[in-house]
N, CA, C and O atoms as CSV, one atom per row, in Angstrom:
chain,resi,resn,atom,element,x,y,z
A,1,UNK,N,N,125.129,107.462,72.309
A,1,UNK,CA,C,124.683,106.247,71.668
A,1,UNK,C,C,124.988,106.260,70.180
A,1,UNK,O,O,125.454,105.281,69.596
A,2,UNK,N,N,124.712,107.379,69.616
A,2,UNK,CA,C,125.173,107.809,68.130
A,2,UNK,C,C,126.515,107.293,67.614
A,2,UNK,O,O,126.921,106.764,66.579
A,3,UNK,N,N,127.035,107.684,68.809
A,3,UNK,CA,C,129.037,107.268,68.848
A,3,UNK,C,C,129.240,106.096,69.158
A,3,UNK,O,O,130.353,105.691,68.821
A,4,UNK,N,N,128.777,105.578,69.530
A,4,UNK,CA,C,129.322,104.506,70.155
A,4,UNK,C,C,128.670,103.104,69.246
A,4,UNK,O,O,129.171,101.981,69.310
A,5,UNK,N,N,127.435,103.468,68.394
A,5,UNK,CA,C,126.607,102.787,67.727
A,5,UNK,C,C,125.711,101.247,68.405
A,5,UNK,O,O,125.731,100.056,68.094
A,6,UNK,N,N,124.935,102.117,69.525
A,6,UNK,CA,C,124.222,100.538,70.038
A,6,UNK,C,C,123.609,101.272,71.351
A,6,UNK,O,O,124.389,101.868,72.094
A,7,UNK,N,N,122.312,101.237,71.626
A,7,UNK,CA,C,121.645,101.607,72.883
A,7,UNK,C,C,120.241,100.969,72.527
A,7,UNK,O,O,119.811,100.147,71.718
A,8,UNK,N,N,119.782,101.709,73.471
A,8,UNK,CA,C,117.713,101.351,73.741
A,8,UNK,C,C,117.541,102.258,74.449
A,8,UNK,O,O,118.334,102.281,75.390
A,9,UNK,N,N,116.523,103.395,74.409
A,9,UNK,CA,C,115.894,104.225,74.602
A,9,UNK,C,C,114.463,103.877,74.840
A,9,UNK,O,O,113.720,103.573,73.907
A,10,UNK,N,N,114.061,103.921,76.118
A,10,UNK,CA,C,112.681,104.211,76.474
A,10,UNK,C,C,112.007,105.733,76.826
A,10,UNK,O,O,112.393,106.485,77.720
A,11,UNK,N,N,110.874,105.981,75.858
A,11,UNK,CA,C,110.312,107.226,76.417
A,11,UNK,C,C,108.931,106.905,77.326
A,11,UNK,O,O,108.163,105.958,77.161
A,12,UNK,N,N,108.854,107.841,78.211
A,12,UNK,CA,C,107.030,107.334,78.539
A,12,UNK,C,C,105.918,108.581,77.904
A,12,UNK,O,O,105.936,109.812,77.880
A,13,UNK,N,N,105.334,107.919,77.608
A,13,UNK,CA,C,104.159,108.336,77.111
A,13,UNK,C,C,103.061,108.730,78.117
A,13,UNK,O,O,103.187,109.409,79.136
A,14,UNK,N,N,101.796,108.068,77.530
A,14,UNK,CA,C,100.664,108.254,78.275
A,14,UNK,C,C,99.448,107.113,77.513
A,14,UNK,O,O,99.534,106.547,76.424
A,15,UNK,N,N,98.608,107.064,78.292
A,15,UNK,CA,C,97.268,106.154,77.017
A,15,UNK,C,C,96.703,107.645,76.548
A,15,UNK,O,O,96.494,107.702,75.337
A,16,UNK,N,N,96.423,108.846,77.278
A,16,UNK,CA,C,96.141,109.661,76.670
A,16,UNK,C,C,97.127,109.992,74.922
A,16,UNK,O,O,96.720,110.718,74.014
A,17,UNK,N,N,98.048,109.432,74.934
A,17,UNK,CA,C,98.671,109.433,73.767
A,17,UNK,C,C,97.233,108.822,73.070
A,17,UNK,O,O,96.376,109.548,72.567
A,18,UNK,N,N,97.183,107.872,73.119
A,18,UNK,CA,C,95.847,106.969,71.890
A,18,UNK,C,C,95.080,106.868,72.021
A,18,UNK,O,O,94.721,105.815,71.494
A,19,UNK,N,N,93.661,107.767,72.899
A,19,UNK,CA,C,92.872,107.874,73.433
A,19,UNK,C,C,92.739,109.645,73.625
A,19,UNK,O,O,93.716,110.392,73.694
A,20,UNK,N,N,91.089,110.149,73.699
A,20,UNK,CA,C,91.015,111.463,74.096
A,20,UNK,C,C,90.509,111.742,75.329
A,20,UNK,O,O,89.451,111.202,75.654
A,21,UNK,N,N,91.098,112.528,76.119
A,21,UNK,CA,C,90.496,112.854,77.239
A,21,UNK,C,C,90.008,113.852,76.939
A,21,UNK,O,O,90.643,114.719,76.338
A,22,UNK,N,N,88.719,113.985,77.290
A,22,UNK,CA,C,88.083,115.501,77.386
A,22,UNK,C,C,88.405,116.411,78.236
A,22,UNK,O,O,88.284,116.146,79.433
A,23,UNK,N,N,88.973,117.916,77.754
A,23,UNK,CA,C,89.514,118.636,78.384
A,23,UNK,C,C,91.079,118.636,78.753
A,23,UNK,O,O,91.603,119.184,79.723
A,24,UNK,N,N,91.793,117.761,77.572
A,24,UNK,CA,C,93.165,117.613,78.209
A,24,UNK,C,C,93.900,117.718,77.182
A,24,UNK,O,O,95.040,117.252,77.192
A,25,UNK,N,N,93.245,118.527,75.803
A,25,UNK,CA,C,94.164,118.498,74.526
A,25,UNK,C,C,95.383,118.808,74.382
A,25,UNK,O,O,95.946,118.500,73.331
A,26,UNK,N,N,96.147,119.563,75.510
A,26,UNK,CA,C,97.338,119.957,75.590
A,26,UNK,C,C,98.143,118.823,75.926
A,26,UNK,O,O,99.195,118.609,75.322
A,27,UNK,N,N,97.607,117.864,77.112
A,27,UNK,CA,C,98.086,116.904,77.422
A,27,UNK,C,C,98.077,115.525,76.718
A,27,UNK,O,O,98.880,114.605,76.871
A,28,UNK,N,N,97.012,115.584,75.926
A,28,UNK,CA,C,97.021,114.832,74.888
A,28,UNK,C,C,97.729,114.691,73.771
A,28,UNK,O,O,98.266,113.660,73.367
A,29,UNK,N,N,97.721,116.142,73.092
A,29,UNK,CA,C,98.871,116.567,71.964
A,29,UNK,C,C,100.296,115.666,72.578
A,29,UNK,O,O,100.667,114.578,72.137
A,30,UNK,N,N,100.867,116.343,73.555
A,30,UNK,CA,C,102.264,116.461,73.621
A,30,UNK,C,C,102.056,114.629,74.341
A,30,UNK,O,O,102.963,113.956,73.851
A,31,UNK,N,N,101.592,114.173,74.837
A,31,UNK,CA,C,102.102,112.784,75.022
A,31,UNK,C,C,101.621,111.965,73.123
A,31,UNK,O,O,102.380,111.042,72.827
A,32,UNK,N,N,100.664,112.247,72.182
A,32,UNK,CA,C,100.937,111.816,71.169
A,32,UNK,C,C,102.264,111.675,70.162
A,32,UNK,O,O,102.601,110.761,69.409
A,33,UNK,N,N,102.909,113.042,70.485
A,33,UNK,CA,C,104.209,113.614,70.217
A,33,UNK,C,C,105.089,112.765,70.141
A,33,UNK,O,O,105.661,112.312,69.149
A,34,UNK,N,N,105.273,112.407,71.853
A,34,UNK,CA,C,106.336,111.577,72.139
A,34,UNK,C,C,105.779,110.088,71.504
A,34,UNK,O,O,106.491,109.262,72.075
A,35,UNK,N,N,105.130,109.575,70.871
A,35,UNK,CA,C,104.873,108.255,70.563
A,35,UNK,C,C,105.305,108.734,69.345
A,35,UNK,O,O,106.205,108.075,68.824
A,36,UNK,N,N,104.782,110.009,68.563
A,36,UNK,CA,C,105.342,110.139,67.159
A,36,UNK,C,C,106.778,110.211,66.713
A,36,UNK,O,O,107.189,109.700,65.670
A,37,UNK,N,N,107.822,111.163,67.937
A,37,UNK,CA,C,108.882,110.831,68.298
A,37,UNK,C,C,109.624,109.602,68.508
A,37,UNK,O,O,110.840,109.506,68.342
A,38,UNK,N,N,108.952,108.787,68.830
A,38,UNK,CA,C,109.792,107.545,69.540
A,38,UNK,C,C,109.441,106.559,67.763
A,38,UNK,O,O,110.242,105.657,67.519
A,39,UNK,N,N,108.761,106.711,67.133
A,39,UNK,CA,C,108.548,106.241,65.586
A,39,UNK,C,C,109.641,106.492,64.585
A,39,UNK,O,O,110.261,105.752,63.821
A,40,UNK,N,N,109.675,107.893,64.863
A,40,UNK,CA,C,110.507,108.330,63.793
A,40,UNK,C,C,112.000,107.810,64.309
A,40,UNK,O,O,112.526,106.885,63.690
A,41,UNK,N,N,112.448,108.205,65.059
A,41,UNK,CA,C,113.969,108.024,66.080
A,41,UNK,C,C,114.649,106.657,66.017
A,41,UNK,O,O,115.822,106.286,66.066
A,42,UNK,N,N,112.906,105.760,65.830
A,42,UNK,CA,C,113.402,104.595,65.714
A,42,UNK,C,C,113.897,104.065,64.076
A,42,UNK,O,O,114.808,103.330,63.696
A,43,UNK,N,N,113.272,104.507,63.658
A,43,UNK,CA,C,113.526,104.556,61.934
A,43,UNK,C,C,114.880,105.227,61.484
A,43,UNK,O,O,115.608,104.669,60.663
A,44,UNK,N,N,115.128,106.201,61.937
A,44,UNK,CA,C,116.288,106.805,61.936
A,44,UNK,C,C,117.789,106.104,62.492
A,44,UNK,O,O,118.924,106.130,62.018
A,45,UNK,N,N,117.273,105.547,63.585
A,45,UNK,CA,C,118.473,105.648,64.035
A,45,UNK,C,C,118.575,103.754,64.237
A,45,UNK,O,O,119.560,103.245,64.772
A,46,UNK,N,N,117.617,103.071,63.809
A,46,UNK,CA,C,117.670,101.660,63.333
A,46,UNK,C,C,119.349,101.447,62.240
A,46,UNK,O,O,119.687,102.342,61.465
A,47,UNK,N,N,119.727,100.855,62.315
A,47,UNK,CA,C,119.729,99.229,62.773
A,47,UNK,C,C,120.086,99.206,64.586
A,47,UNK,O,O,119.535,98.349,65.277
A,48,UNK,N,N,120.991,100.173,65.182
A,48,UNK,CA,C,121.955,99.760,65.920
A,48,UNK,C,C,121.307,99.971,67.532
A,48,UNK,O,O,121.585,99.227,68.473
A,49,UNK,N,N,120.309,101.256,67.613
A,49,UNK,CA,C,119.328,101.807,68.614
A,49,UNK,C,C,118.306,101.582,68.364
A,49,UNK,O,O,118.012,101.944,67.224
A,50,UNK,N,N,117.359,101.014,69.033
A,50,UNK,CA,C,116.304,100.788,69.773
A,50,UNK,C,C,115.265,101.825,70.662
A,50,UNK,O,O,115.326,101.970,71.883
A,51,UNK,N,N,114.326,102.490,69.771
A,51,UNK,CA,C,113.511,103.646,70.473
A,51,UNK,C,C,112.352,103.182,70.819
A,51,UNK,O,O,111.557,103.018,69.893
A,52,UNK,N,N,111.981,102.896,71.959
A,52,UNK,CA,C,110.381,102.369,71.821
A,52,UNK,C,C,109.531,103.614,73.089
A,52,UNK,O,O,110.069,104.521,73.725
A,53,UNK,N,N,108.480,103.297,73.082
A,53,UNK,CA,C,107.701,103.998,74.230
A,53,UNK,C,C,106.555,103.124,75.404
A,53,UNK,O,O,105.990,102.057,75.160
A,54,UNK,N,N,106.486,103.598,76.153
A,54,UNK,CA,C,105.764,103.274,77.452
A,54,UNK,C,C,104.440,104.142,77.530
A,54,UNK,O,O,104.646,105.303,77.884
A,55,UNK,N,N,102.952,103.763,77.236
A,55,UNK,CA,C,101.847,104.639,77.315
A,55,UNK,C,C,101.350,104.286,78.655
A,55,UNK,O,O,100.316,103.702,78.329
A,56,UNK,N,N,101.386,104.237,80.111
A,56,UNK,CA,C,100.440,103.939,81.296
A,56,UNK,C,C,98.921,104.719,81.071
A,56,UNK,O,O,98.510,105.614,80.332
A,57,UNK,N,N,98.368,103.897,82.084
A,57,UNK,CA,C,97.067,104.615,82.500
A,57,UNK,C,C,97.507,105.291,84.050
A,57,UNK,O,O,98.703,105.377,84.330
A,58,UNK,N,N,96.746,105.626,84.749
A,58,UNK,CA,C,97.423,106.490,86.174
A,58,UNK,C,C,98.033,104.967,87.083
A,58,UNK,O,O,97.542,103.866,87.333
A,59,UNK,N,N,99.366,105.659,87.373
A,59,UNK,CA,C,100.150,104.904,88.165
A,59,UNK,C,C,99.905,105.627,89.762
A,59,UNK,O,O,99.539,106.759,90.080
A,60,UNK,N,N,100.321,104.309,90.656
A,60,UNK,CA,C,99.754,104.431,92.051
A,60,UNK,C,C,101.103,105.115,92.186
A,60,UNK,O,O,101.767,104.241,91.629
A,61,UNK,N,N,101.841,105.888,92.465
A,61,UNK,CA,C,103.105,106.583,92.895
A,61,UNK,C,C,102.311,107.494,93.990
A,61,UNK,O,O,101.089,107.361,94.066
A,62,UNK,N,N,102.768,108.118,94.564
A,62,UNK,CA,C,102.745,108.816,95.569
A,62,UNK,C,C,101.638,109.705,95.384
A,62,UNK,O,O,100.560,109.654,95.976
A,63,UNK,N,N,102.050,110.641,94.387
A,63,UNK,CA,C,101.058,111.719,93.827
A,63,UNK,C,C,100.029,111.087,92.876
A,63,UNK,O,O,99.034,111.802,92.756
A,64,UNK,N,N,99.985,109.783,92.066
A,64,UNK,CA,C,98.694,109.510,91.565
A,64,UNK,C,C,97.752,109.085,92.824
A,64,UNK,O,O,96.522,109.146,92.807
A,65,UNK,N,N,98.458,108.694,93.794
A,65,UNK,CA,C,97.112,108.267,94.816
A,65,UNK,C,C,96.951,109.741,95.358
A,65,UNK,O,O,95.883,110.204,94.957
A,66,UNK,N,N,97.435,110.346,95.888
A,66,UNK,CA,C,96.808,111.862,96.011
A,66,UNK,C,C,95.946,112.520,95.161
A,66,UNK,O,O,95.176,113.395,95.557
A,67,UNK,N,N,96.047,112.076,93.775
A,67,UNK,CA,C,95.285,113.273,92.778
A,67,UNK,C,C,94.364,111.880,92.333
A,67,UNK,O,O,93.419,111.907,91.545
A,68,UNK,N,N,94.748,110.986,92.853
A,68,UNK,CA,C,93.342,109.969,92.407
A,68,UNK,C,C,92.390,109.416,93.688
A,68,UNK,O,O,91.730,108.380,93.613
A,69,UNK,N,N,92.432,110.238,94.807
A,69,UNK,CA,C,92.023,109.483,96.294
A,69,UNK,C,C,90.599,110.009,95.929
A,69,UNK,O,O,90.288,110.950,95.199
A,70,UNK,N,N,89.774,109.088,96.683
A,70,UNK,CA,C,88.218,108.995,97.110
A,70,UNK,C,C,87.507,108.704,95.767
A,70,UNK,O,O,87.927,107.956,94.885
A,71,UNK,N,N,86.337,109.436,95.759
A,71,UNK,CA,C,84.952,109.187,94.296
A,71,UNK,C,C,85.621,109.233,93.136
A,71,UNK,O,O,85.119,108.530,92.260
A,72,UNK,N,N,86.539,109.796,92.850
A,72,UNK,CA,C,86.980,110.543,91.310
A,72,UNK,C,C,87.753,109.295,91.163
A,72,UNK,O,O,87.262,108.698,90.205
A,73,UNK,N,N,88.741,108.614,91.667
A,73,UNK,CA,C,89.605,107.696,91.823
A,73,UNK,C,C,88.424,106.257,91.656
A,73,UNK,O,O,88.573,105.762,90.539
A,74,UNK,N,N,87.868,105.879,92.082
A,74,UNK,CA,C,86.824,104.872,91.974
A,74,UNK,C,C,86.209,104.946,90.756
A,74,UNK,O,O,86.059,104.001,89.983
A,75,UNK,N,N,85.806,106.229,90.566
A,75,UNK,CA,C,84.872,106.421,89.027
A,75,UNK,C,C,85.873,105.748,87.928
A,75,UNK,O,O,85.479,104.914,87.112
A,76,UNK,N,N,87.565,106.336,88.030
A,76,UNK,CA,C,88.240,106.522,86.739
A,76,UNK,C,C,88.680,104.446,86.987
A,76,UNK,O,O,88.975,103.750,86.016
A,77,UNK,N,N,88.611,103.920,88.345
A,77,UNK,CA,C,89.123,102.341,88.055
A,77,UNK,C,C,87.878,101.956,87.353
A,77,UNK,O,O,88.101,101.438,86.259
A,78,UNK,N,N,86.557,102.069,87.695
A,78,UNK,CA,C,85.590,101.348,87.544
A,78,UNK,C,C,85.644,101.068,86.166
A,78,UNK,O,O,85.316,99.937,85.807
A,79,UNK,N,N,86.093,102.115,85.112
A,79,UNK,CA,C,85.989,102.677,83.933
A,79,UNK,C,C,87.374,101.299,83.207
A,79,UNK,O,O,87.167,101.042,82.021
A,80,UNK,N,N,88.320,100.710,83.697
A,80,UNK,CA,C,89.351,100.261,83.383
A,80,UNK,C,C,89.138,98.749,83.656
A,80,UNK,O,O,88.975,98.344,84.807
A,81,UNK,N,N,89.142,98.024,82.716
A,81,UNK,CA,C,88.343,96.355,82.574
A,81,UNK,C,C,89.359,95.890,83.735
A,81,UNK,O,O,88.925,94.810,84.135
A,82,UNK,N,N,90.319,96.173,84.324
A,82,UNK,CA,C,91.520,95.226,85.279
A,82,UNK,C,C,90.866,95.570,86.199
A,82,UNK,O,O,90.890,94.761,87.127
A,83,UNK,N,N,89.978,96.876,86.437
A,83,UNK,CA,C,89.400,97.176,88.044
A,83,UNK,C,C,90.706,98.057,88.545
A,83,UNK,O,O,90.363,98.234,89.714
A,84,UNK,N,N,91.661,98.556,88.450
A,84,UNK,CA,C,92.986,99.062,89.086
A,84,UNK,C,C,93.834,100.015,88.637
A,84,UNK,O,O,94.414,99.459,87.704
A,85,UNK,N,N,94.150,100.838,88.711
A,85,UNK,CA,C,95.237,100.838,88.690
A,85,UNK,C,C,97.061,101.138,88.245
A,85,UNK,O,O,97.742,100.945,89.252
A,86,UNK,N,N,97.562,101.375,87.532
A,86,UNK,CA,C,99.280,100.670,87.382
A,86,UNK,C,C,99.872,101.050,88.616
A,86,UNK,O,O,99.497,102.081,89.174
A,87,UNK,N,N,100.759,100.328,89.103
A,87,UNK,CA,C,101.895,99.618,89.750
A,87,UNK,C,C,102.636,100.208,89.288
A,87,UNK,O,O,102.378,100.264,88.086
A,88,UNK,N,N,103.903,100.997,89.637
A,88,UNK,CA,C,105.042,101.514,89.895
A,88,UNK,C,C,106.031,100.217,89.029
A,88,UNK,O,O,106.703,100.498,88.037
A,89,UNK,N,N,105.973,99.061,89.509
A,89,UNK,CA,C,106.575,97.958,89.541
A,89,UNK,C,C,106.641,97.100,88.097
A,89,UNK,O,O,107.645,96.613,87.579
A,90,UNK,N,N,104.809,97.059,87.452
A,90,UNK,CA,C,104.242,97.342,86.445
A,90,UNK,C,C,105.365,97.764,84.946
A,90,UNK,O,O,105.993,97.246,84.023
A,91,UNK,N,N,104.922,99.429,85.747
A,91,UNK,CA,C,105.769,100.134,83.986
A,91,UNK,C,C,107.754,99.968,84.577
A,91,UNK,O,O,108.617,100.503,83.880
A,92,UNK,N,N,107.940,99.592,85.201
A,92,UNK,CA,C,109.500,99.778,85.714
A,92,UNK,C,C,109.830,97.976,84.970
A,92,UNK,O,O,110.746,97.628,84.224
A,93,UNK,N,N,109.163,97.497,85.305
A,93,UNK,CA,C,109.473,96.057,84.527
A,93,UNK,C,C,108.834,96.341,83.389
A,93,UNK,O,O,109.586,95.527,82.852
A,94,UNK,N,N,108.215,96.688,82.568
A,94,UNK,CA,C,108.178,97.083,80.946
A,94,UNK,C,C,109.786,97.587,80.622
A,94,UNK,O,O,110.693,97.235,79.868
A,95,UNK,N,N,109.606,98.430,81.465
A,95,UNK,CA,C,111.018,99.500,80.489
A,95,UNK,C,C,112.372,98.549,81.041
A,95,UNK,O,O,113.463,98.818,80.539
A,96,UNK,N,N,112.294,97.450,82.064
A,96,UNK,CA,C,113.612,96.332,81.978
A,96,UNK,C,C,113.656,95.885,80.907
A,96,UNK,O,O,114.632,95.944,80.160
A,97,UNK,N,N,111.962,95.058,80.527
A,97,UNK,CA,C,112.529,94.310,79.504
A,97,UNK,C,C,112.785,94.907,78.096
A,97,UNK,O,O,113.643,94.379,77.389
A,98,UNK,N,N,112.110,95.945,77.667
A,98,UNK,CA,C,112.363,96.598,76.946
A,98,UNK,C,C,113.434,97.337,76.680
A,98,UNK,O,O,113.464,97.824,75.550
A,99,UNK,N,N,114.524,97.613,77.558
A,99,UNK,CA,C,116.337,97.957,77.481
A,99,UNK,C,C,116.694,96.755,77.584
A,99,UNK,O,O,117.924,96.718,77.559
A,100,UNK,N,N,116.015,95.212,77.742
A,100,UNK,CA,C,116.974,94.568,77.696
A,100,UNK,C,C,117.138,93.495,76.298
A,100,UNK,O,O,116.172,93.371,75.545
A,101,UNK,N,N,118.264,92.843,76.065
A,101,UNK,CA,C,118.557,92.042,74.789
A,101,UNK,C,C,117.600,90.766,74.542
A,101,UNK,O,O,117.972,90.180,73.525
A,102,UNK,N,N,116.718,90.277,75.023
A,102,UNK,CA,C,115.478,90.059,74.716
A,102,UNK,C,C,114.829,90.790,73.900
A,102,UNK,O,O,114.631,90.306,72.785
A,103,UNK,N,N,114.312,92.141,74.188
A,103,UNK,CA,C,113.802,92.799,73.385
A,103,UNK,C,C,114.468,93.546,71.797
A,103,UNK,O,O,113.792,94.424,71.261
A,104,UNK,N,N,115.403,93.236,71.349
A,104,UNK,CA,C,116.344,93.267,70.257
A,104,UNK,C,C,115.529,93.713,69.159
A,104,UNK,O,O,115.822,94.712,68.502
A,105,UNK,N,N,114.615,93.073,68.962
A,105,UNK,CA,C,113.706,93.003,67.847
A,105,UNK,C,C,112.815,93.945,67.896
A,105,UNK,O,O,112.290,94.032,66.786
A,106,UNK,N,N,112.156,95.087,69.018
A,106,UNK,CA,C,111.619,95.511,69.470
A,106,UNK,C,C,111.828,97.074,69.323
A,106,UNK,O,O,112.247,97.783,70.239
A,107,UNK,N,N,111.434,97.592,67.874
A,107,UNK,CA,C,111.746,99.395,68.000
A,107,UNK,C,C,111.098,99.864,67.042
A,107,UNK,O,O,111.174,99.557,65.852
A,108,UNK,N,N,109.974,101.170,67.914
A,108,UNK,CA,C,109.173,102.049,67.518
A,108,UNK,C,C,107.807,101.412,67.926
A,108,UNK,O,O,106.669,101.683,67.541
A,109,UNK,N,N,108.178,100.647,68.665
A,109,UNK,CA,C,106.632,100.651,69.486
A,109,UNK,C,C,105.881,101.298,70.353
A,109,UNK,O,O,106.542,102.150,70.947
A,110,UNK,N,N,104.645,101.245,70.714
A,110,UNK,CA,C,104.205,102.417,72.019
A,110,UNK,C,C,103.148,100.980,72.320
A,110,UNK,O,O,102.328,100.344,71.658
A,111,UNK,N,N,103.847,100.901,74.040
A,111,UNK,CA,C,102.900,99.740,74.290
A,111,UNK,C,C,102.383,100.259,75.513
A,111,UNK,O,O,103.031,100.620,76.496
A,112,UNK,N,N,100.935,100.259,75.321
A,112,UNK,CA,C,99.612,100.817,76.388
A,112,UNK,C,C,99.614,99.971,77.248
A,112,UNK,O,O,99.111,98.864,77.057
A,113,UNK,N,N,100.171,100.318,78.348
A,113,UNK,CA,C,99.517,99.471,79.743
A,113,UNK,C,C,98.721,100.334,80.796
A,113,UNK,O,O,99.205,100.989,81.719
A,114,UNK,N,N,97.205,100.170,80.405
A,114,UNK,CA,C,96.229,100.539,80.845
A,114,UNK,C,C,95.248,99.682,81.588
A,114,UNK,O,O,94.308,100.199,82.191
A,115,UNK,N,N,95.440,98.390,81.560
A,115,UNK,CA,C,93.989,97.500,81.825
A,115,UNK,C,C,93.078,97.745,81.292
A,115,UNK,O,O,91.971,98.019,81.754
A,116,UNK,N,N,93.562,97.654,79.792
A,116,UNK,CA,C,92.506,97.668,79.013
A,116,UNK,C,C,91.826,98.349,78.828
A,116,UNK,O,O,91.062,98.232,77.870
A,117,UNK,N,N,91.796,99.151,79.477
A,117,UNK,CA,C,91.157,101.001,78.762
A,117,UNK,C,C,90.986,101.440,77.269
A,117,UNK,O,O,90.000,101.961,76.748
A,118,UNK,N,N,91.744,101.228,76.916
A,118,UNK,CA,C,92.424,101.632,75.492
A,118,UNK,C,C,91.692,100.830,74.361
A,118,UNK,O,O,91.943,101.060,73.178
A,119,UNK,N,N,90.956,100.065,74.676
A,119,UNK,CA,C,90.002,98.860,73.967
A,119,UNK,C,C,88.810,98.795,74.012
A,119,UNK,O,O,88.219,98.305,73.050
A,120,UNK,N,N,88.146,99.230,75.053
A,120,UNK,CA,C,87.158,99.826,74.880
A,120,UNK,C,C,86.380,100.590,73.327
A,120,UNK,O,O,85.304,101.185,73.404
């Protein structure tokens, strides 16, 4: 992209990026990282690339419904103003529109899609 002068870069994050989980400082640190990363990269490497980031709350993929099934999984939606959730479908259409020329204007952001968790 350097060479060629023109891309968009999506990283994913976490909401634990902007938010603390108790007991997860490791996991917390290093997804803050990548939001601090995706800031700088974008500053840097502005005008021509486009760095932004993706923070979810737990996505339904295969293994979040495994490591989120039964009481523990209910406790952590109840906790999330949408009642749910992310959708696979969700953060995969963020990061379209966000690589795409619509989003032009759009670098060094970290946009939380949590259902509102994050506002609280």
């Amino acid at each position: 992209m350097l060479t060629q002068g023109s891309g968009r870069i999506v990283n994913l994050a976490s909401q634990a990026a902007v938010i603390g989980l108790d007991r997860h400082v490791a996991y917390c640190a290093s997804k803050a990282a990548v939001v601090g990363m995706t800031k700088v990269l974008a500053m840097e490497w502005a005008p021509h690339i486009n760095v932004n980031a993706i923070s979810p709350t737990i996505v339904e993929t295969a293994l979040g419904k495994k490591a989120w099934a039964g009481e523990v999984g209910e406790r952590a939606k109840s906790q999330i103003p949408a009642g749910r959730f992310a959708q696979p479908e969700e953060i995969a259409g963020l990061a379209l529109y966000l690589l795409s020329d619509a989003a032009s204007m759009i670098t060094g952001e970290n946009v939380v899609i949590d259902g509102g968790y994050s506002i609280q």
